[in-house]
C-alpha positions in Angstrom: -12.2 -24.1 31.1 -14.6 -21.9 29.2 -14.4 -18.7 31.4 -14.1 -15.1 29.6 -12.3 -12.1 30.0 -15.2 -9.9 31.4 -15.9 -12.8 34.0 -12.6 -12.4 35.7 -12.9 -8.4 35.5 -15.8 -8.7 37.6 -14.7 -11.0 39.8 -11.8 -8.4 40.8 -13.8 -5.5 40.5 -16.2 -7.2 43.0 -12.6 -8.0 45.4 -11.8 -5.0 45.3 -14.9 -2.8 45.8 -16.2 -5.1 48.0 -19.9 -5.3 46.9 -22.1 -6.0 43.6 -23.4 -2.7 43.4 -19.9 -0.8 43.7 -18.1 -3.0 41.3 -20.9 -2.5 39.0 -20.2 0.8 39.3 -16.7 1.2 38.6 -17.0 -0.9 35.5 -20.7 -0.1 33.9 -22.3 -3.0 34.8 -25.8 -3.7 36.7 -26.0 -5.2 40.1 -27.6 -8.1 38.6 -25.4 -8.5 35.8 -22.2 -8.2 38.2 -23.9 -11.0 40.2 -24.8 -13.5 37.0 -21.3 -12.8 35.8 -19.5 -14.5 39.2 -22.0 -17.0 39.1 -20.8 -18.3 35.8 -17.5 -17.8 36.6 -18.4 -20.1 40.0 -19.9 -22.7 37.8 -17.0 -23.2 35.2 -14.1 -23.5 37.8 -16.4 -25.7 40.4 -15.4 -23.6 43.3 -17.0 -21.1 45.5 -15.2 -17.9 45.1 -17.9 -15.4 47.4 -20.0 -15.5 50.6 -22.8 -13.4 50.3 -25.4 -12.2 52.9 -27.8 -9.9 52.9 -25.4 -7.2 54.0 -21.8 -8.2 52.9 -19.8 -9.9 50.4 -16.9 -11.8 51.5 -14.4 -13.5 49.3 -13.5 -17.4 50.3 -10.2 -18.6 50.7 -10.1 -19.8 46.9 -11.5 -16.1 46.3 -8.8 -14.9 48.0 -6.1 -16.7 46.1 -7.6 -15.9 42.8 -7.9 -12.7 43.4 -4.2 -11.5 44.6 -3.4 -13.1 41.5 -5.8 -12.4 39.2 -5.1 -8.7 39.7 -1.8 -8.5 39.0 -2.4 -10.7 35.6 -5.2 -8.5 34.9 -3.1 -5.3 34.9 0.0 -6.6 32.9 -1.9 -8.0 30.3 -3.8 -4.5 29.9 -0.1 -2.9 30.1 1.0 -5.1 27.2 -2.0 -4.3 25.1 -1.6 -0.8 25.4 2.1 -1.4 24.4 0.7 -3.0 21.4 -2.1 -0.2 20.6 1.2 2.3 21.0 3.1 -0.2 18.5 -0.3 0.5 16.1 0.2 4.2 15.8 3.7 4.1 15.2 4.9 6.0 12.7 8.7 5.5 12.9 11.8 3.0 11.4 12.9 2.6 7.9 11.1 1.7 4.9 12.2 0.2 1.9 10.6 0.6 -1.5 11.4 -0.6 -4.9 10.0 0.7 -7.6 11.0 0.9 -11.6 12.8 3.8 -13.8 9.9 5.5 -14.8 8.3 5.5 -11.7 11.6 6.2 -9.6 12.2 8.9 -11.9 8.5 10.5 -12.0 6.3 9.5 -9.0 8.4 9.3 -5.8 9.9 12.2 -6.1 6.9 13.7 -4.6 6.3 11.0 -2.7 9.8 10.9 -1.1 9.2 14.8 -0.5 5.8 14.7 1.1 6.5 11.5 3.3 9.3 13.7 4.6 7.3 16.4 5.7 4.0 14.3 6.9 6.5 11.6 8.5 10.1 13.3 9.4 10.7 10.4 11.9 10.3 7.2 9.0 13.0 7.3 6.5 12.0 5.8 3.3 14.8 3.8 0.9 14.0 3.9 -2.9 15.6 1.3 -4.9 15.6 1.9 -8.5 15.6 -1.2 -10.4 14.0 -3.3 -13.1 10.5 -4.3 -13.1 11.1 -8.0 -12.4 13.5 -7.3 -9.9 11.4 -5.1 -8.5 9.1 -8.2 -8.3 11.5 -10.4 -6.6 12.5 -8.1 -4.0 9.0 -7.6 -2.6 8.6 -11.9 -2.8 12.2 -11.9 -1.2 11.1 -9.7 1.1 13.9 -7.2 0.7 11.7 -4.3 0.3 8.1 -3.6 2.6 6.6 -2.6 -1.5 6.9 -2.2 -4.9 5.2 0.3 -7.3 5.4 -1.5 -10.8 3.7 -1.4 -14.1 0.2 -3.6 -14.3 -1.6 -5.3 -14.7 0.0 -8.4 -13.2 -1.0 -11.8 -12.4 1.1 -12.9 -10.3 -1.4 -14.7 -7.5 1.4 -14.5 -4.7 1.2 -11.1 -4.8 -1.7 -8.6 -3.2 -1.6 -5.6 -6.0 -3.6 -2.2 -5.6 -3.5 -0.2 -9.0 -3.2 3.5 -8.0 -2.9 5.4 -11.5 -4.2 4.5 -15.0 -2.0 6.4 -17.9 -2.2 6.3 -21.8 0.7 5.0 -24.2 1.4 8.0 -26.5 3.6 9.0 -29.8 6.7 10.0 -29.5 7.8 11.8 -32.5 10.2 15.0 -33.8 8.3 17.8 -34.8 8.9 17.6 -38.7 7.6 14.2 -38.5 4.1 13.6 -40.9 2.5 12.2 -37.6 3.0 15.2 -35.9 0.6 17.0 -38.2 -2.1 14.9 -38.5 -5.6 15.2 -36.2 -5.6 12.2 -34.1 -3.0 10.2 -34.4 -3.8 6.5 -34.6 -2.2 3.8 -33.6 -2.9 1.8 -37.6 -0.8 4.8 -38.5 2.4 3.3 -36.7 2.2 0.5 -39.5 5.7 0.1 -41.5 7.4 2.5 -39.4 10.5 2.6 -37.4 10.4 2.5 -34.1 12.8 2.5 -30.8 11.3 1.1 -27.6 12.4 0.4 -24.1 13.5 -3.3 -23.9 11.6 -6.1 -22.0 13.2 -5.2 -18.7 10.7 -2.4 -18.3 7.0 -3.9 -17.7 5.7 -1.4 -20.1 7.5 -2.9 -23.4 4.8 -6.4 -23.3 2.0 -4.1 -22.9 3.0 -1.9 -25.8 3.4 -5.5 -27.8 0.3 -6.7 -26.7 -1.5 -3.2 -27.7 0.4 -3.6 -31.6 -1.3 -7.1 -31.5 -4.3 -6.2 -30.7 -4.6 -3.4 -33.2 -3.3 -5.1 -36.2 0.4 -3.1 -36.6 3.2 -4.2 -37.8 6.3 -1.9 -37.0 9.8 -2.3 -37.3 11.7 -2.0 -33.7 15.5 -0.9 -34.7 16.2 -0.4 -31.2 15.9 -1.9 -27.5 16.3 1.0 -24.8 17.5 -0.1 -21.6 16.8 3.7 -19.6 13.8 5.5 -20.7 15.5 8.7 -20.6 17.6 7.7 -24.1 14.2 7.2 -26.2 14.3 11.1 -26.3 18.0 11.7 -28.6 17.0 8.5 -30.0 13.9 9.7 -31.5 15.4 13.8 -31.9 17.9 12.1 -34.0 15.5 10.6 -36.7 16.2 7.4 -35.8 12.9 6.2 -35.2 9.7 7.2 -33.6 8.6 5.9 -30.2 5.9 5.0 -27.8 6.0 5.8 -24.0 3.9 6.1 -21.3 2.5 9.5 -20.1 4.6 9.4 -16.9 7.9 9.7 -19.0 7.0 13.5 -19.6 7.4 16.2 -19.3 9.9 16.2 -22.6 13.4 17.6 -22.4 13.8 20.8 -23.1 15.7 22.1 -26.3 14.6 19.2 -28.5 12.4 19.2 -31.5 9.9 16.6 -30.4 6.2 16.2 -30.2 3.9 14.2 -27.9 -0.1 12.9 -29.3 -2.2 10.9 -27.8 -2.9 7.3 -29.4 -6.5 6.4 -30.2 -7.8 4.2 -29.4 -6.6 4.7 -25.9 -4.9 2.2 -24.5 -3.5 2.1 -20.9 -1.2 0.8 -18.2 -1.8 1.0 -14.0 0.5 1.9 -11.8 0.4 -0.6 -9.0 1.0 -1.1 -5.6 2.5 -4.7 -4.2 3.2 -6.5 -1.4 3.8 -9.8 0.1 -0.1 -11.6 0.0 -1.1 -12.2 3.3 1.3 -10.1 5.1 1.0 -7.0 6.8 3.0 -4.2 6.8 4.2 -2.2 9.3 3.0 0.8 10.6 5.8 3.2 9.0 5.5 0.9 5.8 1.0 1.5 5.6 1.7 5.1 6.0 3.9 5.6 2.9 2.1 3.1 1.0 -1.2 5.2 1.7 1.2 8.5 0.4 1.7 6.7 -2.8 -1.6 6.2 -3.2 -2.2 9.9 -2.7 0.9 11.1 -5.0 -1.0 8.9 -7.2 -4.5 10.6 -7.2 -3.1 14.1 -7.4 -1.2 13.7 -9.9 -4.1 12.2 -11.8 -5.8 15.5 -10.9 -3.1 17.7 -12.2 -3.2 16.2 -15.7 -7.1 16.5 -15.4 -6.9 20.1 -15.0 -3.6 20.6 -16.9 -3.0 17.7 -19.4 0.5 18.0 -20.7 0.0 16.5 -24.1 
C-alpha cells in the first residue's frame, strides 16, 4: 500500500485532538490539508477510518483500531530516530589510524595532541608502519584510516590529499651543492646518493622525478627509517633527497637543506575503505588531520624552514 508517513501523522493527530482544525494545529497543517491528507489515507487502505458531520468528528471502529496502534508505532519509531540522530553526534569510542614513518613521526604528533584536547572522550591508536601496510590495513579494515604518501591509484580506495610538500637536497655543509644558488635537480647527475628503500611510498616518486629529469645517480644505500639518512649523509657517505616533512634537521650536525628546482612534489593523503562510512569518532579525527594538515602548510608559508 502506497500510504506515507505524514498521512498516518495526521490521521493520529486528528484521533487525538478530535477535529481537523485542532490537529491542524498541533502539527502546522491547514484544515483543508488535514482533511485531503485522511482522505488519501481512506482511499489507499479501502476503509473508512472517520465520521464526519457538520459539528464532530468521530473515528469508526477500523479508526479506532488503527489508531490505538498507530500511536504507539508512531512514538517508538520517533524514539528510535532520535537514538540514531544521538548515535550521529557521537563523539566517543576508539579510533585506529595507520599511517607511515614520516608521517607518524611529523604530522600526528599534533594531531594526536589536538584530538586530545577537542575530543578527550575518543581515544585515537596510531600504528606506525610501512606504506603498503598501511594500505592493507585500511582494505582489511584493521584501521578506520590511513594517512600515506600520493598520489595513488588504487580505485578501491576513496583518497583526500591534505598537504602537497617538495622533495629537497640533503647535503653536509662542505658539500659544492651547498654553495651554489639554486640547486637543481641535473646537478644530482653522477653523484652518490642514499635514499629510503621502496617500503616508504616516497622512494618511486623520487625514481619517477630522476626519470623524468634526465639524472642518473648512483644509490649506495637503501634506508629502511628515515631518521638514519641524516648520519648517513653527515658522514660523507652520500648525499640525499627527502621530503620536507622529514625536517626540521638534527641538531649538532653539519648539514644543509635546498630546495630542488624544478619543484617536484608529493601529497599527503587521506584513505579509507570506498564506499564506507566512518564513524562518528573516526570523521572527527579525520577532519583534525585535515586541519593539522592546513596549518602546518601555513606555518611553512609564513616561516619556511629551508
Amino acid at each position: 500500500m502506497n500510504y506515507t508517513l505524514r498521512q498516518l501523522r495526521t490521521f493520529v493527530a486528528v484521533a487525538h485532538h478530535g477535529g481537523f482544525s485542532q490537529a491542524g494545529q498541533a502539527i502546522g497543517l491547514s484544515q483543508s490539508a488535514v482533511s485531503h491528507s485522511i482522505k488519501e489515507l481512506e482511499a489507499v487502505i479501502g476503509v473508512r477510518l472517520l465520521d464526519r458531520t457538520t459539528r464532530e468528528v468521530m473515528l469508526t471502529e477500523a479508526g479506532q483500531q488503527l489508531a490505538s496502534r498507530m500511536a504507539s508505532l508512531l512514538e517508538e519509531m520517533n524514539s528510535t530516530l532520535l537514538d540514531i540522530r544521538s548515535y550521529g553526534e557521537q563523539r566517543s569510542g576508539t579510533v585506529r589510524i595507520a599511517a607511515s614513518q614520516t608521517i607518524s613521526a611529523h604530522l600526528m604528533p599534533q594531531c594526536l595532541a589536538a584530538s586530545q584536547k577537542s575530543y578527550p572522550d575518543i581515544n585515537v591508536i596510531l600504528h606506525d608502519r610501512m606504506q603498503q601496510v598501511v594500505l592493507q590495513s585500511v582494505r582489511n579494515a584493521e584501521v578506520d584510516f590511513g594517512i600515506v604518501i600520493g598520489p595513488l591509484n588504487d580505485s578501491d580506495l576513496d583518497c583526500q590529499s591534505i598537504l602537497e610538500e617538495p622533495f629537497l637536497l640533503l647535503c653536509r655543509s662542505d658539500d659544492p651543492l651547498a654553495a651554489v644558488d639554486t640547486a637543481q635537480w641535473r646537478m644530482l647527475a653522477g653523484r652518490d646518493v642514499v635514499l629510503q628503500d621502496y617500503a616508504s611510498g616516497s622512494r618511486v616518486l623520487i625514481d619517477a622525478a630522476l626519470r623524468q629529469q634526465q639524472v642518473e645517480i648512483n644509490v649506495v644505500q637503501d634506508i629502511g627509517h628515515p631518521a638514519t639518512l641524516f648520519p648517513m649523509v653527515d658522514a660523507g657517505i652520500g648525499i640525499s633527497i627527502l621530503p620536507a616533512l622529514a625536517l626540521p634537521l638534527p641538531a649538532g650536525r653539519a648539514l644543509t637543506v635546498r630546495r630542488l628546482y624544478p619543484e617536484i612534489n608529493r601529497s599527503l593523503m587521506l584513505v579509507k575503505r570506498k564506499n564506507r562510512s566512518l564513524t562518528p569518532a573516526a570523521q572527527a579525527i579525520w577532519q583534525e588531520a585535515r586541519q593539522q594538515a592546513t596549518l602546518l602548510t601555513q606555518q611553512r608559508t609564513i616561516n619556511p624552514a629551508f
